[in-house]
C-alpha positions as CSV (number, residue, x, y, z in Angstrom):
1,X,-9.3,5.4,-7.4
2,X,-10.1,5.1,-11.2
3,X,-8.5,2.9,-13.8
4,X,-5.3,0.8,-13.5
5,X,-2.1,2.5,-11.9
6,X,0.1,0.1,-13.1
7,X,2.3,1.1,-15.9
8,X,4.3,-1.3,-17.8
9,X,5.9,1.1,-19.7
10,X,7.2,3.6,-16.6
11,X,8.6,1.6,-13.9
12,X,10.0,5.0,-12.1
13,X,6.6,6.0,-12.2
14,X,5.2,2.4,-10.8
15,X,7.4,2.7,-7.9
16,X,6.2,6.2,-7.2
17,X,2.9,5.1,-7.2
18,X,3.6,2.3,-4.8
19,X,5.3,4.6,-2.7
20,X,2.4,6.8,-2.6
21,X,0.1,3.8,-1.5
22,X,2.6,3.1,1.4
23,X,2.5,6.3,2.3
24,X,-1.1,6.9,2.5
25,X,-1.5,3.1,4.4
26,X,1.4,4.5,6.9
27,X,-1.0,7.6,8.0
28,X,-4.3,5.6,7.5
29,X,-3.3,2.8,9.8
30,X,-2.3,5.4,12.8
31,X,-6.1,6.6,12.2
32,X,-7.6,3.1,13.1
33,X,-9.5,2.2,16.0
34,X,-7.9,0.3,19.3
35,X,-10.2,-3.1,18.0
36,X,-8.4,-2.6,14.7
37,X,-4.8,-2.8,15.7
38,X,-4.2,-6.1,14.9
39,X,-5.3,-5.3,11.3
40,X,-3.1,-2.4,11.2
41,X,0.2,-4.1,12.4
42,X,-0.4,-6.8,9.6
43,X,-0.6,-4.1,6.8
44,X,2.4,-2.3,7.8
45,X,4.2,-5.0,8.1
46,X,2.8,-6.5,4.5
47,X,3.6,-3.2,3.2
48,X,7.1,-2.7,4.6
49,X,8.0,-6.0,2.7
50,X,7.1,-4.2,-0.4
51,X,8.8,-1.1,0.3
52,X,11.9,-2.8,1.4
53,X,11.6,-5.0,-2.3
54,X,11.4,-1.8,-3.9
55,X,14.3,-0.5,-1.8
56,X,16.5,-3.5,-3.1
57,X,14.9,-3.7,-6.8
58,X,14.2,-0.1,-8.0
59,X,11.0,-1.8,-9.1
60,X,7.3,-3.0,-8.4
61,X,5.5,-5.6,-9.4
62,X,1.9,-5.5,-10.3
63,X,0.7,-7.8,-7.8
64,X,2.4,-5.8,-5.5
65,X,0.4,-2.5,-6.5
66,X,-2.9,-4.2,-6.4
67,X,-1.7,-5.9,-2.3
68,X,-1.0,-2.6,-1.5
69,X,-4.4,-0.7,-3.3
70,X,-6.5,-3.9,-1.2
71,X,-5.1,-2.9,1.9
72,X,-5.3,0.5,1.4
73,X,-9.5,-0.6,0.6
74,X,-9.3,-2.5,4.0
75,X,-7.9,0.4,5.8
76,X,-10.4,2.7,4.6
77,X,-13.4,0.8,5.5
78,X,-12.5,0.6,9.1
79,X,-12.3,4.4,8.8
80,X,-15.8,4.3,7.5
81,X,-17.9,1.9,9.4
C-alpha cells in the first residue's frame, strides 16, 4: 500500500477509504481456497462490524483502518501461497 491512509483531518475521506478496504476483503475472501473458509467467514464478519459502525457513526476509527488493512494482508497471502 504506501504510507498511512488515515486522515485525521478528512473523516469523509477515512470512511471512503475504509469502505474501499471492505470492499476489496468482500471480493478477496470469495477468491479463497475451500481450507481457507473458516478464515474468510471471520474477516467478513470482523469487517461487517466495521462497516455497520461506520453505517451508524458516519465515521472510522484508526484502529479500525489498520483491522481492516491486516485482514486485507491476511487475505492476500492465502491468494499467494
Amino acid at each position: 500500500m504506501g504510507g498511512p491512509t488515515f486522515d485525521f483531518d478528512d473523516i469523509d475521506e477515512d470512511v471512503e477509504t475504509a469502505e474501499d478496504l471492505i470492499e476489496q476483503i468482500t471480493s478477496l475472501a470469495e477468491e479463497l481456497p475451500e481450507d481457507a473458509e473458516d478464515f474468510a467467514m471471520s474477516v467478513l464478519d470482523a469487517a461487517s462490524d466495521i462497516s455497520k459502525y461506520i453505517d451508524e457513526n458516519s465515521r472510522v476509527t484508526k484502529k479500525q483502518i489498520t483491522a481492516l488493512e491486516n485482514m486485507l494482508d491476511g487475505l492476500q497471502r492465502w491468494i499467494r501461497d
